[in-house]
N, C-alpha and C positions, 0 to 999 in steps of 0.2 A: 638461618636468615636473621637479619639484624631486626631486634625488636624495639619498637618506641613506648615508651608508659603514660598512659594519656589517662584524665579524668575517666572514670565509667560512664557506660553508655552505649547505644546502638547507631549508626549517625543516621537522622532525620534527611540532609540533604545532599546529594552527588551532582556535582557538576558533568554533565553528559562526557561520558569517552573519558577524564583526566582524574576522577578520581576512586579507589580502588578500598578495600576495606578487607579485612580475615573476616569469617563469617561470627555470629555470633555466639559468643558462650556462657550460658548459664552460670552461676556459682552462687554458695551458701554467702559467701561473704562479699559480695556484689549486691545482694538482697538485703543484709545487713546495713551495708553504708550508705543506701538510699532508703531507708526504710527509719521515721520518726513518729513516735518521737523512741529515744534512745534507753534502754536502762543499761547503768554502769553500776560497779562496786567499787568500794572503796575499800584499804586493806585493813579499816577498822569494821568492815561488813555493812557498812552505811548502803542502801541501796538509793541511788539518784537515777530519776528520769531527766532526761533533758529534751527540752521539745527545741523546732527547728529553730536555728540561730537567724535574725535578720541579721544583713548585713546594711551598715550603716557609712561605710567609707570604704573607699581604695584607693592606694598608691601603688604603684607598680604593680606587682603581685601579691599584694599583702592587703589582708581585709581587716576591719576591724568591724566586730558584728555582736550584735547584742542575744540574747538565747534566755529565754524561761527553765527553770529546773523543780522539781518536785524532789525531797528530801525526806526519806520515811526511815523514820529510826525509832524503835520501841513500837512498834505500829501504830505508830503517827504520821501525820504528810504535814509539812510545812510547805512552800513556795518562797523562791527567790528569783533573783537574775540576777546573770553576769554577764560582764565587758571579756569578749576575748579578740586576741589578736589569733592570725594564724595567714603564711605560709598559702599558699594557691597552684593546682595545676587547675584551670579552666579553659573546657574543651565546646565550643561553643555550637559545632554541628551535631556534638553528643547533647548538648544539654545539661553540661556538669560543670560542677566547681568543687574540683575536693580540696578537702582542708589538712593541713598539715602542717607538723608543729606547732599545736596550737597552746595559749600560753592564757590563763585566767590574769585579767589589769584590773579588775574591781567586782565588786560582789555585795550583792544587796540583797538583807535578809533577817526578817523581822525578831529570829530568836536570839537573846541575848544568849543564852548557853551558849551557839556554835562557835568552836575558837578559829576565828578566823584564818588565823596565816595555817592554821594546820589544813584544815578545809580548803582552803585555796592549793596549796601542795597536793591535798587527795585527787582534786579535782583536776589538774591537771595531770597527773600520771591517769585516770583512768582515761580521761578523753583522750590521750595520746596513743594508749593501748588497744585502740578501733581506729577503723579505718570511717570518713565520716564525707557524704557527698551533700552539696545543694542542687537541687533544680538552677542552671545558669540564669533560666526566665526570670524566678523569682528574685535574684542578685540583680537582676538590671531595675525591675518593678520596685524594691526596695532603695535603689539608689536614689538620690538627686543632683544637680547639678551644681551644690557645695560640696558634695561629698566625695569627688572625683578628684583626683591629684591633679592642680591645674600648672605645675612648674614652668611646661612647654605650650608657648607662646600660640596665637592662631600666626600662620604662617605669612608672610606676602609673597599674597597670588596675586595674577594677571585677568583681569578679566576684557579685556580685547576681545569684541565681539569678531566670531571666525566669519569665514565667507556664509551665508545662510541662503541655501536654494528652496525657492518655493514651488514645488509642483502641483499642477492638478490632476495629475496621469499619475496609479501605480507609478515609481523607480526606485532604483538603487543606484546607490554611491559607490562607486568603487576608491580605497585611496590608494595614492603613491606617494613614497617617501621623499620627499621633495624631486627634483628632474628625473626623471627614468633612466634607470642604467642597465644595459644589456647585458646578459653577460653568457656563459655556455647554458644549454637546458638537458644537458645528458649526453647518453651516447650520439644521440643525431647532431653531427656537427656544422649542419647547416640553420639547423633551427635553434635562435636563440629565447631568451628568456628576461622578461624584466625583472631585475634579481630585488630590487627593491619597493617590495610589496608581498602581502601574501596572499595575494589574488593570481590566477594561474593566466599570464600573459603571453605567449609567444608570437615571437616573428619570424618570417621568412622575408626573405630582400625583395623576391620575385610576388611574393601573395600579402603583403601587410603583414596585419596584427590579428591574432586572434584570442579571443578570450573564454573560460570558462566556465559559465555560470550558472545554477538553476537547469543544470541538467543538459544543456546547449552548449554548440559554441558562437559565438559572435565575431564579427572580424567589423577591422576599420582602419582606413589609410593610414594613419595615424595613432600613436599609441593613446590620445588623449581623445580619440573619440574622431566622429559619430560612431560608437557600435552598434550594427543591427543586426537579428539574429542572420548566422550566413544560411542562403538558400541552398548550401552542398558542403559535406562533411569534406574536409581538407582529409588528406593524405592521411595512411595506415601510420606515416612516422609522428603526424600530430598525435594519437591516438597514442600511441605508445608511449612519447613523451608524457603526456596527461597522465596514464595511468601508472606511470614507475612514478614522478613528484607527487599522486595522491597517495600511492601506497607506502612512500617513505615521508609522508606528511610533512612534508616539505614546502607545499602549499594550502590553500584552504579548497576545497570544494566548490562552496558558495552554493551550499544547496537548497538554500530559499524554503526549508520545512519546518513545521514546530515539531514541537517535543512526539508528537503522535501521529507523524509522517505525514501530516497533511499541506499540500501545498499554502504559502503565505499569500499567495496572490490570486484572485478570481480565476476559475477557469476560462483557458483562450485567451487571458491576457499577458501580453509580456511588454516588461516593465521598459520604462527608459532609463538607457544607464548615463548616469555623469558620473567621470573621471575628474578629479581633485590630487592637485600636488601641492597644496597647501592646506593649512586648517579649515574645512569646511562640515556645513553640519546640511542634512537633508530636512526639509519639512513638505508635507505633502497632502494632498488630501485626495479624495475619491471622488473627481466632477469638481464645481465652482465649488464653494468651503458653505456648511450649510451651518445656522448657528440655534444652541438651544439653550435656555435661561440653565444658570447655575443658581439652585433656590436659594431664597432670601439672601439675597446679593444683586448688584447691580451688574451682575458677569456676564457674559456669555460664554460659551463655549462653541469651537468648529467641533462639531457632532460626526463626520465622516471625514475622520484625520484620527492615525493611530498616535500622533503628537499631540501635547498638552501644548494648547493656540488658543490665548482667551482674547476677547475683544469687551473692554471696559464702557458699557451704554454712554454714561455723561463726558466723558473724554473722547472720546471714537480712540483711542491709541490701542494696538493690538500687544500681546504680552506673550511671551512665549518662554519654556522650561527647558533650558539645554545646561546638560552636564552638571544641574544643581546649579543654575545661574541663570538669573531672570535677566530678558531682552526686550528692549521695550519697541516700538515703531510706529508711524502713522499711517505706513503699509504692509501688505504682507509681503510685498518685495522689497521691504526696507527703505531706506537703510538703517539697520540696528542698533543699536548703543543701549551700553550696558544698568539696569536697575538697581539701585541700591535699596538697602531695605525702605528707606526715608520713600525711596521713586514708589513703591510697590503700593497698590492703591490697598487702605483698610480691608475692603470687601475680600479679599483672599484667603484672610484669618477669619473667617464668620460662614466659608465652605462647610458644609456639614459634612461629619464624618460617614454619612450612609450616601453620598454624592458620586456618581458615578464620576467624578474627578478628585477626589479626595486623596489622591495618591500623592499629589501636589503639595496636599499641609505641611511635609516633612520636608520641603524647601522653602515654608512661609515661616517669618524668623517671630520667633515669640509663642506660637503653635507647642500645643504639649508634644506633640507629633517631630517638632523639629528638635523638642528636647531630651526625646526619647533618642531619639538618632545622635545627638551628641553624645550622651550620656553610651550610648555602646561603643562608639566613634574611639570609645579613650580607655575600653576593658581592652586588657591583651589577650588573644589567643595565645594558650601554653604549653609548653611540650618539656618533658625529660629527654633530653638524647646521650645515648650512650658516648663516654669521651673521648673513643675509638673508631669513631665514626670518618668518613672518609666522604669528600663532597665528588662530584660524577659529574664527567662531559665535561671538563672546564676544556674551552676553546680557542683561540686566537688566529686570527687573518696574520700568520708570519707573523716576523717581531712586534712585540707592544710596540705601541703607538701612545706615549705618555702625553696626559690633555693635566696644565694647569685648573682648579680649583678656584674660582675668585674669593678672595678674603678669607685665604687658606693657606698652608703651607703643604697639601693636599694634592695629591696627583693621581686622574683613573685613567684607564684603560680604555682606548675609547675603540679599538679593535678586536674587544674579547664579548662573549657570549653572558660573562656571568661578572654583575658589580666587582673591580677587581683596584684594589686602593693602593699606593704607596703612601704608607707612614714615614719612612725613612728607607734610604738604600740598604739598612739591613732589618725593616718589617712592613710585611704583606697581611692584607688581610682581603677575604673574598667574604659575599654572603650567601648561600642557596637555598631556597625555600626555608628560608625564616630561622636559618641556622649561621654564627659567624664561624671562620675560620681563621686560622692564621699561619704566616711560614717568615722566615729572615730569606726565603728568594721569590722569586714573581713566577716562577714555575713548580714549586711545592719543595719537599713533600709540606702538607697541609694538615692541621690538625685543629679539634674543636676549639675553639676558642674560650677562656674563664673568663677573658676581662675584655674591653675594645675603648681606645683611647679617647677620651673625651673630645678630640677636634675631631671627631669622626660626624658626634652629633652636632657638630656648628657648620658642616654642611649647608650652604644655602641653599634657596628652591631655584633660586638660574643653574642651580647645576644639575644635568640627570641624574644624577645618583641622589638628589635629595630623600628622595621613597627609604632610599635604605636606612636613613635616620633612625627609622617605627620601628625597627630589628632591636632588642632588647636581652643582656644576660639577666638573670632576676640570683641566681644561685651556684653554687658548686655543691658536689659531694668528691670520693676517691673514684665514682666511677662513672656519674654521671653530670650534666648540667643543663640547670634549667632556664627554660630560651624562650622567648615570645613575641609578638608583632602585635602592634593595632592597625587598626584598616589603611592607616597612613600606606603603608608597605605595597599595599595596592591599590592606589588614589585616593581614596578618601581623604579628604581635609576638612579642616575648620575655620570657614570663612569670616571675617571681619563683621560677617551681619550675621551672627552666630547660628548659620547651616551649615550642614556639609554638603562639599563640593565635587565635584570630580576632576581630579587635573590640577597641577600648578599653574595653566593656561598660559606659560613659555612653549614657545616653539624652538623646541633643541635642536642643535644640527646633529645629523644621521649621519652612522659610519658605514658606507659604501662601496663596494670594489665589487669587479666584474664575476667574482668566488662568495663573497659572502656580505652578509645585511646584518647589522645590528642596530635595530632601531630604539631609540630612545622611549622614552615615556611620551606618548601624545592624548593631547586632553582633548579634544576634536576628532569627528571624523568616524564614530562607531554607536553615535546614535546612546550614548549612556543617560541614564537619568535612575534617579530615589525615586522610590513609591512607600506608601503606608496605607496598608491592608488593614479592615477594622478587627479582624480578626487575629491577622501574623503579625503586625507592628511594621516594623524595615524590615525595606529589604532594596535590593537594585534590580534595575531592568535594561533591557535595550529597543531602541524606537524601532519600527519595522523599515525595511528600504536601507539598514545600515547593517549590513548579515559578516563584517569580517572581525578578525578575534583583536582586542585592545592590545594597540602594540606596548611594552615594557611591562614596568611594577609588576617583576613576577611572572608566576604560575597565574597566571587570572585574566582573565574572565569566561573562558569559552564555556557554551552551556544552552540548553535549549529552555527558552522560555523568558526566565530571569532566575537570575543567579541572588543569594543572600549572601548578599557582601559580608552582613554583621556575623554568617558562623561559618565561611568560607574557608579549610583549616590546610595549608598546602604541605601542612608536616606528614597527612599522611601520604606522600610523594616519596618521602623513604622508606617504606615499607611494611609489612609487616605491625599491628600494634595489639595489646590486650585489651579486649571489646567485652561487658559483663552487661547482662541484663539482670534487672530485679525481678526476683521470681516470688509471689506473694503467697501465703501461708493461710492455717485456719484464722478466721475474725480479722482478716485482714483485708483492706479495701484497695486497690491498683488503679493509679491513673495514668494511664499511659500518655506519653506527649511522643508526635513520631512514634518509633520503635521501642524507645524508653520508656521502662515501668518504674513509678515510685508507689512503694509499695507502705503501708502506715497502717495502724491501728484505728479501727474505726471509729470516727468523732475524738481519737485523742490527740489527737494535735492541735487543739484549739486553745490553746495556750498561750502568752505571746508575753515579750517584755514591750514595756512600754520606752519611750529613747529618756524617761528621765528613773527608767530603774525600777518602777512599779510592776506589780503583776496582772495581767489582766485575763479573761474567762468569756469565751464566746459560747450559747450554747444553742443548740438545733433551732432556736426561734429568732437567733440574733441577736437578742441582748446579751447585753455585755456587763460583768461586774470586774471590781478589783476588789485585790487580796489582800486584808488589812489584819494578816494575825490569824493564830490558829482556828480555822475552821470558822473564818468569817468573810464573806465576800460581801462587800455592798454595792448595791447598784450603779451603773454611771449613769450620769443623767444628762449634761452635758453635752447641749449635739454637737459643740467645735471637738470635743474630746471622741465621741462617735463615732464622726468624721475621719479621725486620725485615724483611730481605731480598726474603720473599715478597711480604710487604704491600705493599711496595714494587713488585713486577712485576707483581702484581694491579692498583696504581692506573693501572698504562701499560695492561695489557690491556682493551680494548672489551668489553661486557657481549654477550651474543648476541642479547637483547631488549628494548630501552629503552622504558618510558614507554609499556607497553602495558598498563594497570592489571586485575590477577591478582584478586586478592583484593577487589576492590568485590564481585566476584560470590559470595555467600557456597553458592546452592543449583543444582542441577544442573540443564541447560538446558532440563528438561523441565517444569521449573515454574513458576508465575506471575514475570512480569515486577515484580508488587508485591515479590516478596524481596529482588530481585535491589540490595541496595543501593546508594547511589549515584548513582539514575537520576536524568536533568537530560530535560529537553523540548526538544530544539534550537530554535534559530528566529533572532537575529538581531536582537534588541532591543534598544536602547542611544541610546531614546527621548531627545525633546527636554526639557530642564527638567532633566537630569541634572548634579550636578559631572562633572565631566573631570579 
């Protein structure tokens, strides 16, 4: 089986039904590379400790990170740091970042004996002859938002408020791809199919429309509605049809459950459904909208609405959170028009993070909250792939159908399954789950790609292939190369008012025919939004009442609950990878984050460089000294330097609960699962006719 090489680790999070793992395996040397602080030798017998590296910058896949070291020679310990650079695979649902080829750029260390170029040369052949992991957490906690490669621009989005329905009844949305096209539904050749959605639609001439959802079916004269549930189960050839499109997942279910099979909607209620063929978003509440103070703010909140719906006391204007894009109105029927950060009233940024809507901060622009969310928005997820690798399914409705590019010399496919490029009439290139390819014909043979031509990434965002921009080579070897994506790849963007988004907020045209759908990227219409948990940081959700799977950008999003966009990794979709957990030893302390153990010497890793090179000493009470010369520490005293200090022993320290999302839930367990916002349907849908 074709094996992928991914940072170590155990993965923390699975998207329901779509993603898959080898189980886990122990090893000596898995234990090792997460386990600091480090001892190496030198080939002069020099023994060096090295405690954990912060890292202080990234570009592409290359850190540059700063690391403490302890130097005992003659049995003596000196202390220094050094600048090192180093090479990245970082795996973001493992929780890793390992390091490789790493390379000493400077070195600071109080003894005049050490001869430096020689020590710097030691130092690098030993660090290179280990294998060396970080905690991913602590590389995001250590960043900031100079330290991030910023080359690529924030994009120009759309923000065109979509159609916005306000209910006060349970519903759900159903969408279609712009007009409904009929097309065959299988072997039953009287019963057709709306081919252009992935909601299970059929018709008959003589009985209407029926639909399938929540366990029901629904029928209605017309394919856009009214559906009510039908009073008599339609014909043994409905039912058959149903059951061969779910079982070749061909459609979605729509089965209205969370993650722990509980129905989303009150018992005895069924919802009302609206059908949408253009960009629409659902907002709703349970009865008339009831509202409750958002402390020390002038906010309110609709308290029985699984949507984030604030109403501002001294304005009365109502404000609403769709897809990472704030909507402003003087009603809750609108009509909406879009907030920029200037529109967004102060009180937003002043939500407390223990606020049973604080999931919000991480679209309020200035919020550490939203800069955390940047600051991941722009880490790549990384993968080694073998250069023999071979991409799968690639599909086409009959001949391509070649679609111009604007302000490109650029031509896609706009009848194929999987992003499919002309560079020239003699090169192709495709991308598949976060991997490029290439050929000199448009039907293969295909092979991994080293290199992908720079007018690839001047793709604009009117064109749907934009996403594929995030798709990234970082490296070659003779047998492998290394490849990675940032959230772009699956919507995420970086707005003008510095959050992320969801969506280019273009409405692309869909490629259509009575055989097959290939729909574009749609930024509406599935109920997405950001949250930040006090506990897990980012993460993405979906509003209840919107249960079908994001059409485009990929393998993503299906998933019961809400999905973590930031370590969402669709590489493991080719199969097979090497999975190591740390297994910890005598005197040694394990912290587990997820499944992953790092494992460390107890209280020795409290060591740290400081960013101007200095050494510094945390010890069981919290104070802090630096290292001024042999066997002299003196105290800091300094609270802006303490300060720093802290933040800095915060980014090494592991959280106690990762990515177990707090705040989706906004009402107490005792009440309908309709409030409970956030709720996804599990199931495992990631039907045929989709981009990749």
């Amino acid at each position: 089986m074709m094996k992928l090489e991914f940072s170590a680790g155990v993965c923390i999070l699975l998207l329901g039904g779509l993603l898959s793992h080898a189980a886990p395996k122990t090893n000596q040397a898995a234990s090792s590379a997460m386990s600091w602080p480090k001892d190496l030798s030198t080939d002069s017998k020099e023994k060096i400790t090295i405690y954990q590296p912060q890292v202080e910058s990234l570009e592409n896949n290359t850190v540059t990170a700063r690391a403490a070291f302890k130097l005992t020679k003659d049995g003596k310990d000196s202390y220094g740091s050094m600048l090192l650079k180093a090479n990245t695979l970082i795996d973001k649902d493992n929780d890793t970042v390992t390091l490789e080829t790493l390379k000493v750029t400077d070195l600071q260390i109080p003894e005049e004996k050490i001869k430096r170029t020689d020590f710097i040369r030691s130092l690098d052949k030993a660090l290179n002859d280990k294998k060396h992991v970080l905690p991913y957490h602590n590389m995001v906690a250590s960043l900031d938002l100079h330290s991030i490669d910023k080359r690529k621009k924030s994009p120009e989005l759309k923000n065109d408020p979509p159609q916005i329905i306000f209910a006060t009844r349970p519903s759900l949305l159903i969408m279609i791809s712009g007009e409904p096209t009929l097309g065959p539904s299988g072997k039953e050749k009287s019963i057709e199919r709306v081919v252009n959605t992935s909601a299970l639609i059929l018709h008959d001439k003589d009985k209407g429309f029926y639909l399938w959802a929540l366990g029901k079916w629904f029928t209605a004269p017309q394919v856009t509605g009214p559906f009510m549930p039908s009073k008599s189960s339609p014909s043994s050839k409905f039912v058959m049809v149903k059951d061969d499109l779910i079982k070749a997942k061909t459609v979605d279910p729509l089965e209205g459950r969370t993650a722990d099979g509980k129905t989303i909607y009150p018992p005895g209620v069924m919802p009302q459904i609206f059908i949408a063929t253009k960009p629409t978003e659902l907002l709703q509440s349970e009865g008339e909208p009831k509202f409750s103070t958002v402390e020390k703010t002038g906010l309110l909140y609709v308290s029985n609405s699984p949507n984030s719906i604030f109403l501002q006391s001294s304005s009365q204007n109502y404000y609403t959170l769709i897809s990472g894009r704030w909507f402003e109105a003087k009603s809750l029927q609108g009509p909406w028009k879009f907030a920029t950060a200037k529109d967004l009233p102060k009180e937003f940024a002043k939500i407390p993070v223990t606020s049973p809507v604080a999931e919000v901060l991480v679209s309020v622009p200035g919020t550490p909250q939203a800069k955390e969310a940047l600051i991941t928005s722009q880490i790549p997820q990384t993968a080694q792939v073998p250069r023999n690798m071979k991409p799968k399914n690639l599909k086409c409705d009959g001949d391509i159908k070649w679609q111009k590019i604007s302000s490109s010399s650029l031509q896609y496919a706009e009848n194929c399954n999987t992003p499919l490029l002309m560079v020239n009439p003699n090169l192709y290139y495709i991308v598949q789950d976060g991997v490029w390819f290439n050929s000199n014909k448009s039907n293969g043979p295909w092979e991994v790609s080293i290199a992908v031509p720079e007018q690839i990434y001047q793709i604009p965002t009117s064109s749907p292939l934009y996403y594929v921009t995030y798709v990234r080579i970082y490296g070659t070897s003779a047998d492998n190369v290394i490849v990675g994506y940032t959230p772009g790849y699956h919507g995420t963007f970086v707005s003008a008012d510095g959050t992320i988004v969801y969506g280019t907020g273009y409405s692309y045209p869909t490629y259509t025919s009575t055989t097959a759908w290939y729909p574009p990227p749609s930024t509406y219409g599935f109920g997405v939004g950001y949250g930040w948990g006090y506990e897990e940081g980012f993460f993405m959700g979906f509003s209840m009442g919107a249960l079908m799977y994001p059409w485009g950008w990929g393998s993503c999003c299906w998933g019961p609950t809400y999905v973590n966009i930031n370590v969402t990794n669709v590489y493991h979709n080719w199969g097979e990878h090497t999975v190591i957990t740390g297994a910890g030893g005598h005197g040694m302390a394990v912290n587990t984050i997820g499944n992953t153990k790092f494992a460390r010497g107890l209280d020795s890793n409290k060591v740290y460089a400081g960013h101007d090179g200095s050494v510094y000493r945390r010890n069981g009470k919290g104070d802090w000294s630096k290292y001024n010369g042999p066997n002299t520490w003196d105290p800091v005293k300094k609270p802006d330097n303490i300060q720093n200090l802290e933040r800095t022993h915060e980014a090494r320290t592991p959280p106690e609960n990762m990515r177990q999302p707090s705040n989706m839930q906004r009402t107490p367990g005792g009440e309908s699962n309709f409030l409970r916002g956030g709720m996804r349907a599990g199931g495992g849908f990631h039907g045929g006719g989709f981009r990749r």
